[in-house]
C-alpha positions as a printed Julia matrix, in Angstrom:
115×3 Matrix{Float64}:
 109.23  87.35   93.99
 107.21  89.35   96.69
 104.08  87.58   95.97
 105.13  84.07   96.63
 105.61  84.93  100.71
 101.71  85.56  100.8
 101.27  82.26   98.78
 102.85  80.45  101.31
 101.34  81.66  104.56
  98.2   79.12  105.31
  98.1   79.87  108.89
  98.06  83.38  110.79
  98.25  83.91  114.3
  97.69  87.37  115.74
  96.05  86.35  119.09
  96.95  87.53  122.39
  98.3   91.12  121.55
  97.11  94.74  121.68
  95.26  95.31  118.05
  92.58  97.63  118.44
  91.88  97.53  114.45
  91.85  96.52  111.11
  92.36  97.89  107.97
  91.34  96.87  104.7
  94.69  96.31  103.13
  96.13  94.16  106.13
  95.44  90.83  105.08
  95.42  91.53  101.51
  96.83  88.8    98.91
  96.74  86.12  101.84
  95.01  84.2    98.75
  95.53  80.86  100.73
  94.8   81.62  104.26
  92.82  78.78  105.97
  93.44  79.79  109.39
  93.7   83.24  110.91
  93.36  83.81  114.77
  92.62  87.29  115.81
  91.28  86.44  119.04
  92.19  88.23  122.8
  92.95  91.5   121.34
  91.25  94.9   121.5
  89.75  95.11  118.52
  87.03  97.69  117.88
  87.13  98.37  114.21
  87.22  96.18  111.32
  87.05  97.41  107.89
  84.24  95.94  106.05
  86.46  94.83  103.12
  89.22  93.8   105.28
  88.5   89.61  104.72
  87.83  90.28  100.62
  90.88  88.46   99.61
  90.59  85.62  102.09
  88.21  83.1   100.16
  90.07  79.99  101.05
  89.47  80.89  104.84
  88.02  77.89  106.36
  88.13  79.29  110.42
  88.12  82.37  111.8
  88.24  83.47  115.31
  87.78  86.86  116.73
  86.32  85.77  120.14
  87.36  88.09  123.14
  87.73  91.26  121.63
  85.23  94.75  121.56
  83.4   94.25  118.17
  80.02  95.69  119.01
  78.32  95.51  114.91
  78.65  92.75  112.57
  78.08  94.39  109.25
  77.24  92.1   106.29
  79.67  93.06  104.27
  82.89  91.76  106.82
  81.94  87.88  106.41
  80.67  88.48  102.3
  83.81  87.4   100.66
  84.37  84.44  103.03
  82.4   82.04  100.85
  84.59  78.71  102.34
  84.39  79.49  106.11
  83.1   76.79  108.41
  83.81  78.04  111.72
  83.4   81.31  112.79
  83.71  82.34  116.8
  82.91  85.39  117.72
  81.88  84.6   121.51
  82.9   87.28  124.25
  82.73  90.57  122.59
  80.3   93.55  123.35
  78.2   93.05  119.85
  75.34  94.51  120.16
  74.02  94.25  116.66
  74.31  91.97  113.41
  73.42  93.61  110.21
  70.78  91.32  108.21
  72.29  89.13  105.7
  75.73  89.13  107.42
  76.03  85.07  107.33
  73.72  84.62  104.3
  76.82  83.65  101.86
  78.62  81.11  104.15
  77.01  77.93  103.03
  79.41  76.03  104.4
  79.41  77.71  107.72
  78.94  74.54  110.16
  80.03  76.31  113.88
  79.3   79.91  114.81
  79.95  80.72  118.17
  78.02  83.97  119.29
  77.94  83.34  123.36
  78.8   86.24  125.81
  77.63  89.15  123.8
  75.17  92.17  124.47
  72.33  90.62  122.28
């Protein structure tokens, strides 16, 4: 069965390459995902509903890449995150409410920006 691949993946690592976006349906199904590692890419554009099937996500990392607007709706579904690095990127702006449903957010990393 298709499905049971994205049950098993649990950690993704797409650092260190050339993506310059990404698109809603690219990490969709990755139910169990508690690590994913998008970090040292080019990455300019993320679709706002691109993390809605990640709920188990517990660390995300999208430091060193060209996000320049954290809208509230990219970090919404990510209701079990506890680290989230987004140090060294160009952001110049973070929509209101983008962190207000990670309650168990314990480390965000927002150094080397354009705030």
């Amino acid at each position: 069965k298709r499905d049971s691949l994205y049950n098993l993946i649990k950690f993704y690592y797409l650092n260190n390459n050339q993506l310059t976006q990404i698109k809603a349906i690219d990490f969709s199904r990755l139910f169990y995902l508690i690590k994913l590692d998008l970090s040292l890419n080019n990455l300019s554009k993320i679709d706002s509903y691109a993390f809605n099937d990640l709920k188990s996500l517990i660390f995300l990392n999208l430091s060193h890449n060209k996000l320049e607007i954290i809208e509230k709706n990219l970090t919404k579904p990510l209701i079990n995150l506890i680290q989230l690095d987004l140090s060294f990127n160009t952001i110049k702006y973070i929509e209101e409410g983008s962190f207000s449903t990670l309650k168990y957010l314990r480390i965000l990393q927002l150094n080397n920006n354009l705030f």
